[in-house]
C-alpha positions as CSV (number, residue, x, y, z in Angstrom):
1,X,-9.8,6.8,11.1
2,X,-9.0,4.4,8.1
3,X,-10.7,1.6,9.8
4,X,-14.3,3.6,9.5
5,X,-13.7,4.3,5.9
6,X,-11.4,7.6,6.3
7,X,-8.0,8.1,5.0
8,X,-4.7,10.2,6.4
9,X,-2.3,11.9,4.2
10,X,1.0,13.1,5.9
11,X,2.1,16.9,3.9
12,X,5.1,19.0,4.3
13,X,4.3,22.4,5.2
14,X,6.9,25.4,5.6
15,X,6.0,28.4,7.9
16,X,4.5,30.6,4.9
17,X,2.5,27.3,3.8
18,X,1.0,26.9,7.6
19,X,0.3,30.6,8.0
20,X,-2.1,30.7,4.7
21,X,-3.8,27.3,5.9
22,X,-4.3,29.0,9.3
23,X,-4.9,32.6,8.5
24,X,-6.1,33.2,4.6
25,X,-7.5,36.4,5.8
26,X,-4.2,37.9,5.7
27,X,-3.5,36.6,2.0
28,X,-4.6,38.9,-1.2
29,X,-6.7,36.2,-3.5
30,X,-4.9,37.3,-6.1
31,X,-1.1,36.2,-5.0
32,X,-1.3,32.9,-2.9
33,X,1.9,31.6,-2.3
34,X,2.6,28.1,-3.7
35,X,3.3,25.3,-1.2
36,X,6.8,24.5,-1.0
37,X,8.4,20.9,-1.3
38,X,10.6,19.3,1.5
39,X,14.0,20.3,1.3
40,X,16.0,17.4,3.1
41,X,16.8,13.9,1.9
42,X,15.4,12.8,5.3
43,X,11.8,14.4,4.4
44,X,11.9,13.4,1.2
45,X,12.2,10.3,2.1
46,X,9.4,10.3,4.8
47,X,6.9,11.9,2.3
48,X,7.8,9.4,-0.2
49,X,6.8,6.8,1.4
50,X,3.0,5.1,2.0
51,X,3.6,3.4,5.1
52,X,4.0,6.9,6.4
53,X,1.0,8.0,4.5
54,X,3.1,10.4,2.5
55,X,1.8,12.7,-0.1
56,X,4.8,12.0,-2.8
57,X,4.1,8.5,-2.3
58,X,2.4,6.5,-4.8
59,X,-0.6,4.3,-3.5
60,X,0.2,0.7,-4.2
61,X,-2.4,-1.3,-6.1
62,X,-2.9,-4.4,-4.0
63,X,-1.2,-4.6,-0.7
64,X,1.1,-8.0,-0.6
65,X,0.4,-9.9,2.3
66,X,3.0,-11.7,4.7
């Protein structure tokens, strides 16, 4: 997908979080949960990162080449 020009970003989601993406019918407008934040050191650390694409993680500038 980023080859063509798209772009991927990896989120956290808890079970309340997926519930309102998949069904917002069930939601009232008026008091939508808010999205919670990983909880572990190990997802944390996933999210922070960009090689994983994660959505803590902040882009770098110019990628260094090898």
């Amino acid at each position: 997908m980023e080859k063509v020009g798209g772009s991927v970003t990896t989120r956290y989601f808890e079970r309340i979080g997926l519930r309102l993406l998949l069904h917002p019918e069930k939601f009232n407008p008026n008091n939508i949960p808010k999205f919670a934040q990983p909880t572990s050191a190990k997802d944390r650390g996933y999210y922070s990162k960009w090689e994983n694409r994660g959505y803590l993680a902040k882009r770098p500038d110019a990628p260094t080449l090898l």
